[in-house]
RODO-2510 file (C-alpha; in nm, 4 decimals, decimal comma):
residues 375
     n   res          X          Y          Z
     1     x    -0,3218    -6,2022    -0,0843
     2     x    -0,5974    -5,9804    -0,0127
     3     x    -0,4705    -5,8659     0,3173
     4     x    -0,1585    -5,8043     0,1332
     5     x    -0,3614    -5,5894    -0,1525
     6     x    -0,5286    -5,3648     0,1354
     7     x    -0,2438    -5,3017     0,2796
     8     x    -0,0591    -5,1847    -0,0460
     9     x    -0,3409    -4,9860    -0,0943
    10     x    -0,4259    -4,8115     0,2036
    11     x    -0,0014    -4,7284     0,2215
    12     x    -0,0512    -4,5263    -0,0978
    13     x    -0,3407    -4,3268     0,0025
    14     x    -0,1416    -4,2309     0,2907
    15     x     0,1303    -4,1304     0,0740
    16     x    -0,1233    -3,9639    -0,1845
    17     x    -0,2864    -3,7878     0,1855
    18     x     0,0647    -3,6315     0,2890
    19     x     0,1474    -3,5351    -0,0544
    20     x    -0,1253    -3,3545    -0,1108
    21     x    -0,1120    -3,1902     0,1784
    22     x     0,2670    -3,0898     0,1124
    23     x     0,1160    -2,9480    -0,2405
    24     x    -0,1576    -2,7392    -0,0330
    25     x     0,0638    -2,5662     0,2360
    26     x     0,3463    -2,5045    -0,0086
    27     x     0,1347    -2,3066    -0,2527
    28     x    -0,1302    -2,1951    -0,0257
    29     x    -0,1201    -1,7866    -0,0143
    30     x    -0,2902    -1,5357     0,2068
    31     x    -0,5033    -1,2573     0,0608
    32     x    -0,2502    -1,0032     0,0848
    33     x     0,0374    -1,1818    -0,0033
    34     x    -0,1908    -1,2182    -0,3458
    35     x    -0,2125    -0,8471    -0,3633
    36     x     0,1080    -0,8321    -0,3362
    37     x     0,2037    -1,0851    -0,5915
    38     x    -0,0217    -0,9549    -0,8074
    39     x    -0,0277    -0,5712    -0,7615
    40     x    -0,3486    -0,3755    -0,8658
    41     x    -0,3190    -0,1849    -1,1971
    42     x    -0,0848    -0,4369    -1,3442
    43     x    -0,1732    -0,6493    -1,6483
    44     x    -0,1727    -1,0228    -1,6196
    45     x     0,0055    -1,1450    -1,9396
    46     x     0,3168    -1,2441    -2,0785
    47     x     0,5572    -1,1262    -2,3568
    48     x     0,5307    -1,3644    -2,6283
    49     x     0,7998    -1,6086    -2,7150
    50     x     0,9015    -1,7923    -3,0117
    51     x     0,6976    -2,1096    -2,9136
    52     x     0,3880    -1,9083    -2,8987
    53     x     0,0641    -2,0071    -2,9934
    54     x    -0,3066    -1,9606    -2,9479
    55     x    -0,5392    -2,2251    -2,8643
    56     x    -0,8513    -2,2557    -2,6013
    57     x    -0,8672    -2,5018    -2,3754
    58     x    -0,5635    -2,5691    -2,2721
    59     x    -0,2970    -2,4893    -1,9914
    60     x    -0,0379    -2,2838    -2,1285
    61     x     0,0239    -2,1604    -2,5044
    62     x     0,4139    -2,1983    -2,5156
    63     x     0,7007    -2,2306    -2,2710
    64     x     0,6205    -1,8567    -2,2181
    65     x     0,3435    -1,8461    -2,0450
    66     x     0,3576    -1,6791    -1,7071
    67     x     0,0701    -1,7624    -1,4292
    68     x     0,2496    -1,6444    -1,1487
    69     x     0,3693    -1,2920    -1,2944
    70     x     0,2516    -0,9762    -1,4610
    71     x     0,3668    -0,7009    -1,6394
    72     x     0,3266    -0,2990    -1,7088
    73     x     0,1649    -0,3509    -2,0397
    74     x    -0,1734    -0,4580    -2,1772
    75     x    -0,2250    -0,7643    -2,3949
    76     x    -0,1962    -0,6937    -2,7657
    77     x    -0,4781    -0,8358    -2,8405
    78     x    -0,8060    -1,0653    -2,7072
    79     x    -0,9429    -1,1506    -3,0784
    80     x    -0,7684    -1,5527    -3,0705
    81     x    -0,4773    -1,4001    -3,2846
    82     x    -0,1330    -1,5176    -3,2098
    83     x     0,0858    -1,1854    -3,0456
    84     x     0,3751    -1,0976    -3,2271
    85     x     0,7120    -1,2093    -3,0506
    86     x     0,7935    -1,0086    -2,7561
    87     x     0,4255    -0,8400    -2,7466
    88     x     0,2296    -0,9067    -2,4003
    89     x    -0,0142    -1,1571    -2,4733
    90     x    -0,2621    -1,3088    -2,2365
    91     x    -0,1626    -1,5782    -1,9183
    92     x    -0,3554    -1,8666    -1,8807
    93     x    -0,4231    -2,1227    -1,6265
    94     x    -0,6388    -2,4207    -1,5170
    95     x    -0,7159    -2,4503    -1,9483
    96     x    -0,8853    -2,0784    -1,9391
    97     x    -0,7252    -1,7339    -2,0188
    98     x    -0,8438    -1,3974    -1,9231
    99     x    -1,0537    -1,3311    -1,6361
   100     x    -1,1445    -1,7158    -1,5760
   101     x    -0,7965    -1,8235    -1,5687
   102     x    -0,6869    -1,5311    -1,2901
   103     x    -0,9758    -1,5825    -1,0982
   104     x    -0,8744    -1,9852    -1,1331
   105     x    -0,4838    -1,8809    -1,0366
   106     x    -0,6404    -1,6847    -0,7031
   107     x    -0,9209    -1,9911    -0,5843
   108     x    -0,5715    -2,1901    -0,6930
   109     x    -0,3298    -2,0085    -0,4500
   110     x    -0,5258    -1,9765    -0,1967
   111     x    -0,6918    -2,3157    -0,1305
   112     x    -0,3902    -2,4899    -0,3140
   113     x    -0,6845    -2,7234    -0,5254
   114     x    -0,7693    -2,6073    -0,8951
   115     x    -1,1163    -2,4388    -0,8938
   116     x    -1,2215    -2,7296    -1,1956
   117     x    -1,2833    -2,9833    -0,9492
   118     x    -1,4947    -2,7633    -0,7174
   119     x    -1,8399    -2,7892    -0,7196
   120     x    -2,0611    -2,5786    -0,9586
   121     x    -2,4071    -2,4395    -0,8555
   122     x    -2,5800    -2,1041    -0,9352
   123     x    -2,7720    -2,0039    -0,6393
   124     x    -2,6246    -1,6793    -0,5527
   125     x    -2,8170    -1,6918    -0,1700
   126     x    -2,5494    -1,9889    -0,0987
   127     x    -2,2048    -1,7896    -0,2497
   128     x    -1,9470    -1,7099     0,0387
   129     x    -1,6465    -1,5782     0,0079
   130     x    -1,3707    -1,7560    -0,1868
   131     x    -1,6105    -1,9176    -0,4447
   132     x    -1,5484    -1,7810    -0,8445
   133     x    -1,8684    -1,6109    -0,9892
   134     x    -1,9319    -1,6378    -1,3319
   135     x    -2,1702    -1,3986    -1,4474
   136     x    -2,3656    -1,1503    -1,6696
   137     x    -2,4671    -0,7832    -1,6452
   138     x    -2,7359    -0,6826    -1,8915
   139     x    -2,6490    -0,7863    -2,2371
   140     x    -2,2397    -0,7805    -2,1654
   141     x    -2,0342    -1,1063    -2,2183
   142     x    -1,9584    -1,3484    -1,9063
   143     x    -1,7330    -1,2429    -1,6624
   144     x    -1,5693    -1,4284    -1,3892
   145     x    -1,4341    -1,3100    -1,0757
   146     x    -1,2496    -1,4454    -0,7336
   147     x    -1,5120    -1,3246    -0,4399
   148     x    -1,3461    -1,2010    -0,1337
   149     x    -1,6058    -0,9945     0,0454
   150     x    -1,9520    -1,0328     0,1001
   151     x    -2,1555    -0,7489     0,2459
   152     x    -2,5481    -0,7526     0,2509
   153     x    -2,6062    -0,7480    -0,0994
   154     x    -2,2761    -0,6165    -0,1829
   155     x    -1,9902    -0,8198    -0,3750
   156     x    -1,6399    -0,7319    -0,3333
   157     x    -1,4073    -0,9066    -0,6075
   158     x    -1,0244    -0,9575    -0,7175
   159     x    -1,0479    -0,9640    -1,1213
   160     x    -0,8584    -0,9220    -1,4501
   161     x    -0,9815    -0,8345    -1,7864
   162     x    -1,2234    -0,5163    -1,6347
   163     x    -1,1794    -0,1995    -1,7909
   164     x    -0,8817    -0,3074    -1,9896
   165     x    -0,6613    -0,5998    -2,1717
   166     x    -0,5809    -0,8066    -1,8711
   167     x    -0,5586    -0,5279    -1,6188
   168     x    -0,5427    -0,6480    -1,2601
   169     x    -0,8105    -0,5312    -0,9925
   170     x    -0,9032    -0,5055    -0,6143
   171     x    -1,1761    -0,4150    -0,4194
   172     x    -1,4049    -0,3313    -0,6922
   173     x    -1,7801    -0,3723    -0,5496
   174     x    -2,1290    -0,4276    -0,6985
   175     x    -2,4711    -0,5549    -0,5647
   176     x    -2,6213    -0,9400    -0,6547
   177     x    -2,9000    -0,7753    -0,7974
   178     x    -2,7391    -0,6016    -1,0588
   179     x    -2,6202    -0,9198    -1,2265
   180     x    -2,7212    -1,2674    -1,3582
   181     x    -2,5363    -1,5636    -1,2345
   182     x    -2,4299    -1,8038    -1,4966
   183     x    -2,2496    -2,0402    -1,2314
   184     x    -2,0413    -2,0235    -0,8921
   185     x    -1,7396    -2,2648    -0,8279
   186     x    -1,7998    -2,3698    -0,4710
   187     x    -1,4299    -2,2865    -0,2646
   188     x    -1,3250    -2,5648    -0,0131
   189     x    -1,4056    -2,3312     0,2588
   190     x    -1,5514    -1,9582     0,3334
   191     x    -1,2624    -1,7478     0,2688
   192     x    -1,1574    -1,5434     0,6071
   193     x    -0,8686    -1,2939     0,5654
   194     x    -1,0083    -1,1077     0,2560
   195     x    -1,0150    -0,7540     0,3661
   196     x    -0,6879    -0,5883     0,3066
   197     x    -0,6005    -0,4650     0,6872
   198     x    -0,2382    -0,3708     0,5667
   199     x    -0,1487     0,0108     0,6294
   200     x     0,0064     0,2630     0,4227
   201     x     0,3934     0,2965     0,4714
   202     x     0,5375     0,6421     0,4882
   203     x     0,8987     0,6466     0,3384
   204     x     0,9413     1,0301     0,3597
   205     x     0,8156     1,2917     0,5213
   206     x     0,9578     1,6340     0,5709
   207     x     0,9552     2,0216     0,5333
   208     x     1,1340     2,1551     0,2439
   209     x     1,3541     2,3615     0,3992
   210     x     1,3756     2,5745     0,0734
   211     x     1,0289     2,6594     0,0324
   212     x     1,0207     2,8143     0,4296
   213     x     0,8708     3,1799     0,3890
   214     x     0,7266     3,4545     0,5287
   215     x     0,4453     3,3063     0,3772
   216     x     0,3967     2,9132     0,4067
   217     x     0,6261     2,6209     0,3678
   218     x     0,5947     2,2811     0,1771
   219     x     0,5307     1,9595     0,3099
   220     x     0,6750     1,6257     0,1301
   221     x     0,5790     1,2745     0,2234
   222     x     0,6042     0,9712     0,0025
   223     x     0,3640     0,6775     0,0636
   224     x     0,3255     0,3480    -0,0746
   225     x     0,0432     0,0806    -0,0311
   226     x    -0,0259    -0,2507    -0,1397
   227     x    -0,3825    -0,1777    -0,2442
   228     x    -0,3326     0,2011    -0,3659
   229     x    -0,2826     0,5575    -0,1644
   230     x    -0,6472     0,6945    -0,1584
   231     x    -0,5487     1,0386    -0,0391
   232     x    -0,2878     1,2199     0,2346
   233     x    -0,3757     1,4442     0,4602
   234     x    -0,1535     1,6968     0,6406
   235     x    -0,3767     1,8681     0,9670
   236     x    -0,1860     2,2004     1,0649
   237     x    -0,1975     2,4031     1,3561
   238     x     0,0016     2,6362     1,5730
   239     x     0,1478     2,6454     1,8951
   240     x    -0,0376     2,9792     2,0644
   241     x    -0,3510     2,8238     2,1674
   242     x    -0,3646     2,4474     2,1477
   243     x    -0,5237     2,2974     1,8452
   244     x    -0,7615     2,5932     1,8311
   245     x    -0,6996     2,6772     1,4616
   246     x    -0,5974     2,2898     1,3025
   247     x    -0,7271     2,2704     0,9487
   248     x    -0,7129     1,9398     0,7917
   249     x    -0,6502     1,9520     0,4281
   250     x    -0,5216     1,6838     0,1673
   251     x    -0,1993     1,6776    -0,0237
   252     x    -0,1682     1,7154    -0,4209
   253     x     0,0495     1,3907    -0,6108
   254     x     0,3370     1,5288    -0,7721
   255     x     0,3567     1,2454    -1,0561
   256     x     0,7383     1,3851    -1,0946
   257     x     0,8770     1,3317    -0,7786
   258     x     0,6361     1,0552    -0,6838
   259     x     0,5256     1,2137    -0,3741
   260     x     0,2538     1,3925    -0,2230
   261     x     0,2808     1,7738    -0,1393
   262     x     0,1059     1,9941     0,0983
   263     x     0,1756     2,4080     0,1124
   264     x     0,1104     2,4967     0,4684
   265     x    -0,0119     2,8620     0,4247
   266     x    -0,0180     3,1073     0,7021
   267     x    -0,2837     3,3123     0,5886
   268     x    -0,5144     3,0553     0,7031
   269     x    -0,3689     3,0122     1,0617
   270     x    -0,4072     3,4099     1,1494
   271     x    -0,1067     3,4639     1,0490
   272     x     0,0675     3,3243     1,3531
   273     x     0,4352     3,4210     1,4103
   274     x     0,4796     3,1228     1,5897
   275     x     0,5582     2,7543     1,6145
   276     x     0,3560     2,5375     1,3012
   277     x     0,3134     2,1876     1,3875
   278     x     0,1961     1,9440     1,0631
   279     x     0,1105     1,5506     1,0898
   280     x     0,0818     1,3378     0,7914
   281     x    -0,2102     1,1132     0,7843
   282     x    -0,2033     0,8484     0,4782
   283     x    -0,4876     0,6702     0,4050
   284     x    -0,5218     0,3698     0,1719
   285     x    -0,8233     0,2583    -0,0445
   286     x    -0,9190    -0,0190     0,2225
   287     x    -0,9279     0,2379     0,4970
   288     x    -0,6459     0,1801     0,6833
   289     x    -0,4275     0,4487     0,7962
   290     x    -0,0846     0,5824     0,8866
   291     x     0,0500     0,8754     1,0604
   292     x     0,4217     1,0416     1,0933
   293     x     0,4650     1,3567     1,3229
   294     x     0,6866     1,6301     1,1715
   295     x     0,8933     1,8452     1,3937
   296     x     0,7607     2,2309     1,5064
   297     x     0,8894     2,5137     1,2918
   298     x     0,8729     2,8532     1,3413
   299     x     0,7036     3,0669     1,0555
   300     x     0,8516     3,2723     0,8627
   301     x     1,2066     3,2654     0,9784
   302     x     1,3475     3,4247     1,3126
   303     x     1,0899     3,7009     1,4184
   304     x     1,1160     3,8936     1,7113
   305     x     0,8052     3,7729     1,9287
   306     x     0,8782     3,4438     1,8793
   307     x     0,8896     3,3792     2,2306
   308     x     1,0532     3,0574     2,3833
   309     x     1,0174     2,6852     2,2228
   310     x     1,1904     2,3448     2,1849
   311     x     1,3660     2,2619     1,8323
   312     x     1,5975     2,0015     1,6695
   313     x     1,9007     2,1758     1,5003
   314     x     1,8639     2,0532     1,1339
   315     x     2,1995     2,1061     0,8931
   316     x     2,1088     2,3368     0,6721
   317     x     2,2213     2,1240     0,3640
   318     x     2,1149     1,7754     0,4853
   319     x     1,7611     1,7799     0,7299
   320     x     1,8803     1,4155     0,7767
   321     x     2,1197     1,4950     1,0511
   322     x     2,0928     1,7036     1,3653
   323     x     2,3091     1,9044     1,6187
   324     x     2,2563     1,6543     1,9272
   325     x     2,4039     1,5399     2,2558
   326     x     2,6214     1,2365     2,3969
   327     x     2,6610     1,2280     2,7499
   328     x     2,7819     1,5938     2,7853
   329     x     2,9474     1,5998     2,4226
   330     x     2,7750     1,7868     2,1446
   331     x     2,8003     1,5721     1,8515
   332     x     2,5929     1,5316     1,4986
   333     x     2,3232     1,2871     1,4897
   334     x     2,1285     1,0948     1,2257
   335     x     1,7781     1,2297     1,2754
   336     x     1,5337     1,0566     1,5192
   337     x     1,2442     1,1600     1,6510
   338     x     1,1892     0,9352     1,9543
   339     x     1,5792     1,0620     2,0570
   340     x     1,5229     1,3761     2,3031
   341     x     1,8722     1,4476     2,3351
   342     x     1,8736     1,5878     1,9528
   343     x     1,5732     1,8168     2,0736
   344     x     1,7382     2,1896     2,2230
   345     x     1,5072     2,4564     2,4374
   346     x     1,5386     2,8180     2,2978
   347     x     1,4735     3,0495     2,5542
   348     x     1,3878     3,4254     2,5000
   349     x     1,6275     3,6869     2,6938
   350     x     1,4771     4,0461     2,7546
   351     x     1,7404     4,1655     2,5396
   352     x     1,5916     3,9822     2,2704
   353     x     1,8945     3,7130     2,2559
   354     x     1,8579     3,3245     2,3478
   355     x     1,9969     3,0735     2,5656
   356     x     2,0022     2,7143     2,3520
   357     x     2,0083     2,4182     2,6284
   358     x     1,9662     2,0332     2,5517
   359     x     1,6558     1,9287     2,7037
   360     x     1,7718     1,5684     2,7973
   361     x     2,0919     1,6776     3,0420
   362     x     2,0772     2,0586     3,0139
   363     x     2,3743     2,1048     2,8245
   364     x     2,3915     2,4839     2,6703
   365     x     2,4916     2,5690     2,3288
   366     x     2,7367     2,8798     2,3082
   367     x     2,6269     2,9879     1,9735
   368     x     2,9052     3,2788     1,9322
   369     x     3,1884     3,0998     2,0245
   370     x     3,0945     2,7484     1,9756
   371     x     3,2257     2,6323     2,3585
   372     x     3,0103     2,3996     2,5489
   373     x     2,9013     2,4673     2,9389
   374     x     2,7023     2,2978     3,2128
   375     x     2,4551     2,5390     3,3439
***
């Protein structure tokens, strides 16, 4: 009977093993897959529903309660009132709201195990990366955050509930000794993957072909980041002598078009009547970094020392598509900058006219009649 009792037992701690184990990889996240589920500079809340209610302690306050999403809004309030129906009041999870209950839903999807059945201490020497810090700063209220960078005496957190109702944060950093520790949930394990090492994506980048003058032209390039765009930078230089006169400058946000822009002036390149060449570098709040190489462009439209240079053929109405090559076949192309047969060689005549010839198979462009011929 006993034999028969163990072996019950020991079959449904197996069970209980693999289970749990299902439950941990299913819900276990990386750190930027959390950034990305919960994007910084959005508010962790919920409209309210009709089942709403208030009360501490517990793990949800009405079928509308939303742990795993955010919205665009603040809370409506963080005084214990009940929000009026449809108004963003506060998430909550593991039976806290706020900041303890997002820094509970990060420790939760990470390590897949609810951060009330770690282990508490408050000896700050022994926190790692991973852990939840609950804590003071001079006569403020507790605050709890999810650590996910440790750095000498530096702290680098994910948080809610800083600066505004709810309002989601990354990366913000402080020192150990400018707080008090009121206790530290002890994670499973050090947390490993915490810096964000994702790079900016740039969507779109061009020259607006409208804004060419005698003068400058405007550079356009949209970005997006899972962290945040910290700043875009668009060096500059001419063709005449190398990289001798490259000036690296950052681009302004146009809030409007939700892009960055960048006037490339030639006043500040000598005012070089020749080919510009601009790069867009983005650069995201973590530090990592992106680059997209724009085509060459001559300055200020056609001048008459321009000399000889290589070009893509852009329609005039649509800088998506370019005069290119097939075989021996002058066709239009979708735009591609690792294609060489959309790229055409302008050379200079002593009568001031040019030959245009495909650099990939030296197929000529008859520009006054529009023929094609095989030099």
């Amino acid at each position: 009977m006993k034999k028969k009792t163990l072996i019950i037992f020991l079959t449904l701690i197996i069970l209980g093993i693999i289970q749990i184990i299902f439950i941990k990889e299913a819900q276990a996240l990386t750190v930027n897959e959390l950034r990305k589920k919960f994007p910084n500079g959005k508010y962790w809340n919920h409209p309210a529903g009709q089942d709403h209610y208030y009360q501490y302690g517990i793990i949800d306050q009405g079928k509308c309660n939303n742990p795993d999403g955010w919205t665009n809004s603040p809370c409506n309030a963080h005084n214990g009132t009940t929000a009026g129906f449809g108004k963003n009041d506060c998430n909550s999870f593991d039976r806290a709201q706020q900041c303890t209950g997002f820094a509970r839903k990060l420790f939760f999807d990470y390590y897949g195990t609810y951060a009330t059945s770690a282990k508490i201490h408050t000896n700050i020497n022994n926190l790692k990366p991973g852990d939840i810090l609950r804590y003071k700063r001079g006569n403020s209220g507790g605050h709890d955050v999810w650590i996910i960078g440790i750095n000498g005496d530096n702290i680098t957190v994910a948080e809610c509930n800083w600066g505004d109702r709810c309002i989601i944060s990354w990366d913000r950093t402080f020192s150990k000794s400018s707080i008090t520790v009121e206790k530290i949930y002890s994670a499973p394990r050090a947390l490993t993957d915490g810096k964000d090492l994702e790079p900016p994506v740039i969507t779109e980048g061009y020259v607006d072909m409208s804004s060419i003058s005698q003068n400058g032209y405007k550079i356009i390039a949209r970005v997006t980041d899972n962290t945040g765009v910290e700043k875009v930078l668009f060096p500059t230089w001419t063709n005449k002598n190398g990289q001798d006169d490259i000036i690296w400058k950052a681009g302004t946000y146009n809030a409007q078009i939700n892009a960055w822009e960048f006037w490339v002036k030639k006043s500040e390149h000598n005012n070089e009547l020749d080919l510009y060449n601009t790069h867009i570098y983005a650069y995201d709040t973590s530090g990592n970094s992106s680059f997209k190489t724009l085509s060459a462009i001559p300055m200020g439209g056609i001048v008459a020392n321009l000399g000889s240079f290589n070009a893509r053929i852009v329609l005039n109405k649509d800088s998506n598509y370019v005069v290119g090559v097939n075989n021996s076949n002058v066709v239009l192309k979708i735009k591609n900058n690792s294609d060489n047969s959309q790229i055409w060689k302008f050379t200079r005549n002593n009568d001031g006219s040019y030959y245009i010839e495909n650099t990939s198979n030296g197929t000529a462009l008859d520009v006054l009649n529009g023929t094609r011929k095989k030099w």
